[in-house]
N, C-alpha and C positions, 0 to 999 in steps of 0.2 A: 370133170369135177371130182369123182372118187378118186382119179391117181394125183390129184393133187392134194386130196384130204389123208389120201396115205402119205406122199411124202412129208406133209406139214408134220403125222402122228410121229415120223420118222424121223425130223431133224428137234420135233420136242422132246422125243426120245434120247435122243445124242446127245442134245442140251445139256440132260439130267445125267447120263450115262458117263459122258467122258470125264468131267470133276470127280463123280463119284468113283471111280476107274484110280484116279488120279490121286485124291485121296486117299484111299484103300493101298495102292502102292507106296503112295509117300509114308502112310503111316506104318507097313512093313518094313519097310528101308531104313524108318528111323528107330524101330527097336531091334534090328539084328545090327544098326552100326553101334547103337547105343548098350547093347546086351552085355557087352563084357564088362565098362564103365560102372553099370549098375549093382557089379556083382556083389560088393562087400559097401560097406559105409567107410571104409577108408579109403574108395575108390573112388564114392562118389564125393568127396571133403578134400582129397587128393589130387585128382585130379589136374585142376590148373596148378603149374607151380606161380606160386606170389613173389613178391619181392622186384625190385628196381635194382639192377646192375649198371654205374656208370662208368664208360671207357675213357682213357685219355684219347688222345687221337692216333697213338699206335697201337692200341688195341687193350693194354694194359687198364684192369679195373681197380678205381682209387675211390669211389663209393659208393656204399647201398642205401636203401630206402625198405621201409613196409617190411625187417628181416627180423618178424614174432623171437622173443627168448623163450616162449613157450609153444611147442610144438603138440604137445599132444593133447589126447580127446578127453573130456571128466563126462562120466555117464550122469544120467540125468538126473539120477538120485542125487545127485555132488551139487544140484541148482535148485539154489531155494523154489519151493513153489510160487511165490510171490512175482519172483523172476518171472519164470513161466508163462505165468497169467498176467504181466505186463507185456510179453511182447503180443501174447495171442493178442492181446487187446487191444494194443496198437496196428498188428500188420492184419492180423487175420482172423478174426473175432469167433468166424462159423467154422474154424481151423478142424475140432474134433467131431462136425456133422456133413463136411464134402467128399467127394472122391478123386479129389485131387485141384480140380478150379469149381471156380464160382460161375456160373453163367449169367446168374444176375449181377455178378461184378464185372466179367466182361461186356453186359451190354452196356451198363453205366461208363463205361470206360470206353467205349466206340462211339456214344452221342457225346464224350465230353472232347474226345476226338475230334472227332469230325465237327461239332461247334465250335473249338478253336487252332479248329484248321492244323492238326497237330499230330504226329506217330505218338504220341509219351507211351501209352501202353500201358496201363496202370491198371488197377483192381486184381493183381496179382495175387492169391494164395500162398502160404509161407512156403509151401510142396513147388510150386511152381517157381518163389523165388531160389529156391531150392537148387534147381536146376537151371536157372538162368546164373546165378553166380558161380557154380563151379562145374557145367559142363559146357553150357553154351556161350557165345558170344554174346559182342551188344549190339547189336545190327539189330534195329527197328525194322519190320516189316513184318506181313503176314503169315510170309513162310516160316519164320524163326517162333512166333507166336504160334503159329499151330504146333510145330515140331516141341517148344514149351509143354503145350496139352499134353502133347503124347506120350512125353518123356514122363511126366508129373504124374498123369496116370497109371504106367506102368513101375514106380516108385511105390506108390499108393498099393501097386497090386501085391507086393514084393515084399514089403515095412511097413510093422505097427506105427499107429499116428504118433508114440513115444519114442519112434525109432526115427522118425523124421523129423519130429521135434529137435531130438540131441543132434542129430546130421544140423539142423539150420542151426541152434544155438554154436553150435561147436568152428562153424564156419564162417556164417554171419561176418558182414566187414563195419566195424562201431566206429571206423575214421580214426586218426593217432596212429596209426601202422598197427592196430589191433585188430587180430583177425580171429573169430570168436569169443564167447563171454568169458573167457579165463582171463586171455590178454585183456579183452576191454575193464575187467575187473581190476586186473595189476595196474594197466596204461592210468586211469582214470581218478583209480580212489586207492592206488596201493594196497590193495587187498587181495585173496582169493574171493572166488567166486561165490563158496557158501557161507562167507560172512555179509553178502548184499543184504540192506533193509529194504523198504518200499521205495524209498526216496531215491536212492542210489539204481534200484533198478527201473524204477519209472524213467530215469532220467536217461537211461543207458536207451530206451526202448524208443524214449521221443528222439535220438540220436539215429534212427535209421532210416529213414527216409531221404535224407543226406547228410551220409556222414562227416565231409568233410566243412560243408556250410553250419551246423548244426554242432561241431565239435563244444564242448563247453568251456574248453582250454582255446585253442585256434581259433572255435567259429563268431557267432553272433549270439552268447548265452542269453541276450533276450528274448530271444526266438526260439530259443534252445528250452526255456522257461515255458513260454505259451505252450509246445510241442509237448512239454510234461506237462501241463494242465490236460488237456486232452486225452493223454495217456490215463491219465488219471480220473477223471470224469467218465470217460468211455468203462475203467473199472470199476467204479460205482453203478452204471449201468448193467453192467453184465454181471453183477453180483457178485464180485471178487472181496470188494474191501467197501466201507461204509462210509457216509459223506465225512465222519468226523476223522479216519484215519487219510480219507484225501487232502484235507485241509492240511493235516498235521504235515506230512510227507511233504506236502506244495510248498511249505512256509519255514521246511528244516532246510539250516544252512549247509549247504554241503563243501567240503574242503577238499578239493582237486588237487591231483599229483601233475605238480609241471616240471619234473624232469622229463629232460628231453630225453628221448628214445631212440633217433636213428641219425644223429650228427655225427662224424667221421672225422678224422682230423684236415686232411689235404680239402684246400677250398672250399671249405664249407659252404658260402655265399653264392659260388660259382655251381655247386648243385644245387641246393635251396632254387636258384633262378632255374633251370633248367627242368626241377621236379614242379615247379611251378608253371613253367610254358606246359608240360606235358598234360597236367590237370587241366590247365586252359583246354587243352585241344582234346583229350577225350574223356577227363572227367577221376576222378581221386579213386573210387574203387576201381575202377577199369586197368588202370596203372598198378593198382598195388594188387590186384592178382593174376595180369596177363606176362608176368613173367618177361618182361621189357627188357633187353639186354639195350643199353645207347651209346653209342661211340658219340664223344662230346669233341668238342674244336681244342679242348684244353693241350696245351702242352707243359704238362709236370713239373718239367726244368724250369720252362719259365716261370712257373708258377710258386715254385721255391725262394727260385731265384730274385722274385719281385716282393716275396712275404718280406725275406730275410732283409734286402733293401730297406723295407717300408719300414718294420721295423727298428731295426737299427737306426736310421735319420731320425724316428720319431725321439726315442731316447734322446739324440743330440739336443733337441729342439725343447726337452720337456722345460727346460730352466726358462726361456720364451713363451712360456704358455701355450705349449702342442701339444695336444697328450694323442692324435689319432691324425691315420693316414688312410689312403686308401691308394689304389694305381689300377689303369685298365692298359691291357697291350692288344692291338687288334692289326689283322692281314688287311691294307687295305685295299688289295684288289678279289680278297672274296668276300670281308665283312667279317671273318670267323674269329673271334674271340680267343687269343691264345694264353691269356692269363688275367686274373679278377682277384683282387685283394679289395675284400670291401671293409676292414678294419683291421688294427695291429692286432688282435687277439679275438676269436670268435665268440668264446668263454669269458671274455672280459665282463666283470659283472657290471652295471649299470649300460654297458653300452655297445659293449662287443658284440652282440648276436642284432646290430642296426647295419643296415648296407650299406655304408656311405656312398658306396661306387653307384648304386641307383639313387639314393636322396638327392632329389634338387635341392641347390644350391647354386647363391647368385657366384656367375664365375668371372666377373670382374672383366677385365682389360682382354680377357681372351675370346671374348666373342665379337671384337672390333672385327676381322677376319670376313665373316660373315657379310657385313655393311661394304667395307668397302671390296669385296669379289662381286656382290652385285651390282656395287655402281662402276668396276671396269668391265663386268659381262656388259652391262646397258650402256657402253660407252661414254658414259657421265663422267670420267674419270679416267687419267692417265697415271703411270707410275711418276710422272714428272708435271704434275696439277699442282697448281701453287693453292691451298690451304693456308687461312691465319689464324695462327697462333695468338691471339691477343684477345684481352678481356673482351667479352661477347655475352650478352644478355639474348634467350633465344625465347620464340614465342611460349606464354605458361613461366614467364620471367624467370626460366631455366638459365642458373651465371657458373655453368662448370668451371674449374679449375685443374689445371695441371696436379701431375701425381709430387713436382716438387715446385709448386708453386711460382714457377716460371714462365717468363711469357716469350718466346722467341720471335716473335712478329712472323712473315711470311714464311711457312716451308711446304718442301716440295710433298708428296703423298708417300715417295717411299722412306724419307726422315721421319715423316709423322707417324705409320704405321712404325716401323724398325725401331722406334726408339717408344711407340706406346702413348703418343701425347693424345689427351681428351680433347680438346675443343676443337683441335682438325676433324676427328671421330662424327661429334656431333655436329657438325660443319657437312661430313657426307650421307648421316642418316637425314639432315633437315631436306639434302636434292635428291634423298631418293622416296623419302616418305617412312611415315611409321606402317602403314598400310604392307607398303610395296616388301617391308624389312620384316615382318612378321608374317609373311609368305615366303621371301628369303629361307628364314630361320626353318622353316616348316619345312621345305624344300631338302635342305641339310639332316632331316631327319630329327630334327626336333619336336617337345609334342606336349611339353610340359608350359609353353607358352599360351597360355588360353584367356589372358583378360584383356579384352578389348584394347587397352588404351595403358602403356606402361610410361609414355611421355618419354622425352630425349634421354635419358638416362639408361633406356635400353641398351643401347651401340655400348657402355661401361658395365653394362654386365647389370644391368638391376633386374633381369627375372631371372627366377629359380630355374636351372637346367641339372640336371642328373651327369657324373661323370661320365660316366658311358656315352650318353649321346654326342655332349663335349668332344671326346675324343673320334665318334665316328664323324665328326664336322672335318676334322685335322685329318682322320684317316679318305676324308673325300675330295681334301684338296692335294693329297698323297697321290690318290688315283687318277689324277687327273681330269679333275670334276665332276667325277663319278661315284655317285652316292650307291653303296651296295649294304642293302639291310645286314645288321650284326645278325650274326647265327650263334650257337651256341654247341648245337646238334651237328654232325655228321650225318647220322644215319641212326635207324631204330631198328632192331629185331624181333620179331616175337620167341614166344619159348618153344614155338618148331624152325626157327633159324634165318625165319622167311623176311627178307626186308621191307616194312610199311609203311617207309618214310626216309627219303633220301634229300637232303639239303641243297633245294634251287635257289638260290635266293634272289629277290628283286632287284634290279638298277636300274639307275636311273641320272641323266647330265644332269647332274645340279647347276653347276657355272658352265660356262665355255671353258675348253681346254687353252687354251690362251688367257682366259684368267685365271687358272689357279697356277697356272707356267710365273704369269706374273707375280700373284701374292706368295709362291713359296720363292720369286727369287729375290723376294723383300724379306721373307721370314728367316732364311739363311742368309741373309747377307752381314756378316760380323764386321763391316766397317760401318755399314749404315748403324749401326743399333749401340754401337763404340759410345756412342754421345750418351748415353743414358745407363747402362750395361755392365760397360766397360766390358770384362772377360767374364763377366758371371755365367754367361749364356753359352758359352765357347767349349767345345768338347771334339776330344779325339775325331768322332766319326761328323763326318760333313753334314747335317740335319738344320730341317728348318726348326723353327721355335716360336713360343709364344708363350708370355704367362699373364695370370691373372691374380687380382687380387682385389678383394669386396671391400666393402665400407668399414671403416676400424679395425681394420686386418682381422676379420673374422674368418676368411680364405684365402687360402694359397693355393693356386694353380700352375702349374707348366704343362704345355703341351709339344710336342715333340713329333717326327717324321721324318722317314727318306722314304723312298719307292716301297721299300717292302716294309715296313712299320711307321704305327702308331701308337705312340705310347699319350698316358694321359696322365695325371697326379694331382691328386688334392692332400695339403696336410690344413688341419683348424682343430674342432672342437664336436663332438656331435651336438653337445646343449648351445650353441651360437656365441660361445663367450668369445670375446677378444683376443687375441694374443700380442704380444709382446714386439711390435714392430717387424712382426713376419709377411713380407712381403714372397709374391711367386718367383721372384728372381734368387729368395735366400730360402724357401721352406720348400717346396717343391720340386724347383730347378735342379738342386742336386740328389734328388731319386730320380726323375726325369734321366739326369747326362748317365748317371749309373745303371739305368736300366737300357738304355739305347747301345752303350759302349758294351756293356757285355752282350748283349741278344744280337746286334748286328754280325760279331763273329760267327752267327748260325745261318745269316741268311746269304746272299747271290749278290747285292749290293748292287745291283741296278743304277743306271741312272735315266735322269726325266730326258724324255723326248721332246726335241724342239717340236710345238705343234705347230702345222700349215698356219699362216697368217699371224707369224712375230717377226718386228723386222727388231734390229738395232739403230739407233741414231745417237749422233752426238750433242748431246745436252747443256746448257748453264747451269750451273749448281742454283746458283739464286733464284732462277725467274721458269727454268728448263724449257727455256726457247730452243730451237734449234743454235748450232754454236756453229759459225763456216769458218773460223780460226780457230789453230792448237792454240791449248793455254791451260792452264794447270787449274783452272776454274771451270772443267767442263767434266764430264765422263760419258759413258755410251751404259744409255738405257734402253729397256724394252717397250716395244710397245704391237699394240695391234694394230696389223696395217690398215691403214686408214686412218688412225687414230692419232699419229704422229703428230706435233709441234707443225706449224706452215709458217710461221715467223720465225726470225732469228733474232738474238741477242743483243746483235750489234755494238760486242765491248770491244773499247779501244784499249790499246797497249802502248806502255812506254819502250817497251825494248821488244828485243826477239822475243816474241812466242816458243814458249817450251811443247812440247810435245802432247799428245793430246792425253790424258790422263783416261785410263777406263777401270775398274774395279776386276782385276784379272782374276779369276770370274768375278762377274757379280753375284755369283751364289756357286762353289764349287756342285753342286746338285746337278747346274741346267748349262753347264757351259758347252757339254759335250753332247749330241743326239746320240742315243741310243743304238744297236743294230737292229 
């Protein structure tokens, strides 16, 4: 009994001994690494370098983010006292009676914790924000929070509370790529810092809890409003200013500087997206002071070379009513993004800084693709299924109509896709379903489709789809039915060199490879599409194709492909207005053949691989029964095996049978297997 009364004293001993042990060392460890850091306040303000570097894809940097025009510190005296006593009041109320944290704000912050199940970490100290923004990381955990304590404490031990004051004010991140209240005074209201009134800096002080949510320019300024009540109220509590100058200050209109700050010339759109994935994933101050160097998927040239394009056509086009264009070009067997033109002019006032290349928009005739690749994956359909062309009333007394108001009576699938007709279209989405076709779409990478019930006029483009995704539809039947998420990013560096983020991206079979063999060797095929076309669609480099156009020619589309690209093009209006009889075959189609024919001289020029299970058979142009006699009414189609015709034709002839006709290729793309 007593040598077990001893060892229990012994392991209670340990218990207490080894944390504390533990402790005790962590907390030496982390003021000899931290010691030098803390030596000067330019050290500790210095510290992280800020700022966003983006790379092309050879390494060459074409833009920055978060790069202050004002660099240096204004001593404290230089900040109104108002100032001051807005932020204390907003972050850290008990600022000039702690010694470094709150421990009744850390307890409040561990039951608010722990009751919503949650790291946040909050009831920080301005001392302690102090050191979480420009020494430490953002990694949530205990050990980072304690190492917080210790840092903050010995800051505390080192610097008057005016000297830690001017360290946070001077460093502080206000969202706008403003980093300190200088910038945030220039970024916000065009001013230096010691002309702020109450108004102006209450509002700076409700901007810090999140900056980039809370911006009064970028963010949610009704929330931004609330966040200044607060500020404000809280200063009437703590005896700063009295109820009637909180009123005054709450209810003065304030006049915001919204010149932009850190737009660059070369693809402005194409970073915007990319400084915006980045926020998504770790958050707007985290980026704008960890010194992020990114190598992006762009490539320069092309991205010139597609401005200059876009451009220039739109000019042609503006007497038609076009005043804007956009273009995407994507790798489609990585998914990577190699050039984004989301309007002819970035700067354009009323409408240039809108992305067209992401605004959905209905894209007309080019999402037929889509409907019928899933009814040849599900076997519902063959390239030589006879569809009719002829007035048709469809359930919801849906009576589409042709794009020229013609009726052809029976045609085969790959006439009616190749040449663009509607009521075969709506004829294949009624056998596969709207269900089945808005899982399709979603399938393809689409995301912008979300209302229930869009009725037959889907398969014609009636829902709103974003260019981009558009074009990763075309870049996945490129790849042979394989859907591979757009990237943007390469890779991410921090500002010690270290790579924290290298670009895997998702795939996934969308169709069977036998059916997108079939729908691109429909989409290249320039006799099939001759009937409605003629050579509009016809360019140097062998590609498949596809355009689109909305209701009242409010959009133009072409989409474009060979093995190694995908290109995409919209030209219209950003306000929805009409244009002038612009169809995808005359507004888009040729920046589409101009951007394929120059960029292809960059690429290897691939061709598609016959995939396992295509055979060829001999067909009747009319009925695409099996054909057992040459005759100049027949040609050799694809199909999946199994899937073939089992009847034949049976046309009789008056004389010799000519020779069997086949479409030598039917798509120069697919005639040849690959090595």
């Amino acid at each position: 009994m007593i040598i077990y009364l001893k060892e229990l004293r012994l392991y209670i001993l340990l218990l207490f001994l080894i944390p504390t042990v533990f402790l005790a060392s962590f907390s030496l460890w982390t003021n000899i690494f931290f010691s030098n850091k803390l030596s000067s306040p330019e050290k500790i303000m210095n510290n992280n370098n800020t700022g966003l570097i983006l790379l092309d894809r050879t390494g060459k940097p074409f833009f920055t983010f978060y790069q202050p025009k004002n660099t240096h510190t204004i001593p404290l005296s230089k900040i109104p006292k108002i100032t001051q006593e807005a932020v204390i009041s907003a972050e850290d109320k008990n600022f000039y009676h702690h010694f470094g944290f709150s421990p009744t704000g850390i307890l409040r912050s561990i039951i608010y914790d722990i009751a919503h199940h949650s790291l946040a970490y909050g009831g920080s100290t301005i001392t302690q924000q102090l050191v979480k923004n420009a020494l430490l990381n953002s990694n949530k955990n205990l050990i980072r929070k304690f190492q917080e304590i210790i840092v903050a404490q010995e800051i505390e031990n080192r610097y008057s509370k005016d000297q830690i004051l001017a360290m946070y004010l001077n460093s502080v991140y206000f969202g706008n790529g403003a980093f300190g209240i200088e910038n945030a005074a220039e970024n916000y209201f065009g001013k230096p810092t010691k002309d702020l009134d109450l108004a102006e800096s209450s509002m700076l002080a409700a901007i810090l809890p999140a900056p980039s949510a809370l911006s009064p320019i970028y963010g949610n300024l009704s929330q931004t409003k609330l966040h200044q009540k607060h500020v404000l109220d809280q200063m009437v509590v703590d005896g700063y200013i009295t109820q009637a100058q909180e009123s005054n200050a709450f209810n003065k209109v304030l006049v915001f500087n919204h010149q932009q700050q850190d737009i660059n010339n070369l693809a402005p759109d194409f970073a915007l997206m990319v400084k915006n994935q980045l926020i998504k994933k770790y958050g707007e101050e985290f980026i704008a002071r960890s010194g992020f160097v990114v190598t992006t998927t762009l490539d320069t040239q092309f991205q010139r070379y597609a401005q200059q394009s876009v451009n220039s056509h739109i000019k042609e086009l503006k007497e038609d009513g076009a005043t804007n264009g956009a273009s995407v070009v994507e790798d489609p067997q990585t998914g990577e993004i190699l050039a984004l033109v989301g309007s002819i002019d970035w700067n354009q006032p009323g409408f240039g800084m809108i992305n067209m290349a992401t605004t959905p928009r209905q894209p007309g005739s080019s999402f037929k693709p889509i409907i019928y690749g899933e009814a040849l994956s599900k076997g519902m359909i063959t390239a030589a299924t006879v569809l009719q062309d002829i007035p048709t009333t469809f359930p919801g007394d849906y009576k589409p109509v042709d794009y020229d108001h013609r009726y052809r009576g029976p045609v085969l699938v790959r006439r009616a896709l190749a040449n663009s007709l509607n009521i075969p279209a709506v004829e294949v989405l009624q056998r596969i379903g709207l269900d089945t076709a808005l899982q399709a779409a979603k399938s393809f990478g689409i995301t912008t489709l979300n209302q229930p019930y869009y009725g037959f006029s889907l398969v014609l483009g009636a829902g709103e789809v974003p260019l981009t995704e558009m074009t990763g539809v075309y870049a996945t039947l490129a790849n042979q039915g394989i859907h591979v998420d757009q990237s943007l990013i390469l890779n991410i560096k921090d500002k010690n060199n270290n790579i924290i983020y290298k670009n895997q991206p998702n795939s996934e079979q969308t169709i069977s490879p036998q059916a997108a063999f079939i729908l691109t060797s429909i989409l290249s095929d320039p006799q099939a599409r001759h009937e409605e076309f003629g050579n509009l669609l016809d360019s140097s480099i062998p590609q498949a194709v596809k355009t689109g156009t909305s209701d009242s020619f409010k959009d133009s589309l072409t989409f474009g492909y060979t093995p190694d690209l995908a290109i995409g093009v919209w030209v219209g209006n950003d306000n929805n207005s009409p244009m002038d009889g612009i169809a995808g075959s005359l507004g888009a189609a040729p920046i589409e053949r101009d951007l394929i024919t120059k960029f292809s001289t960059y690429v290897s020029h691939k061709t598609y691989p016959l995939p396992p299970g295509i055979i060829q058979k001999a067909v009747c142009r009319s009925n695409g029964l099996l054909l057992q006699n040459a005759t100049s009414s027949g040609y050799l189609e694809y199909f999946i095996d199994g899937t073939e015709p089992t009847r034949s034709c049976n046309l009789l002839f008056n004389s010799t049978p000519s020779p069997l006709i086949s479409i030598p290729p039917i798509t120069p793309l697919v005639l040849h297997p690959s090595n």
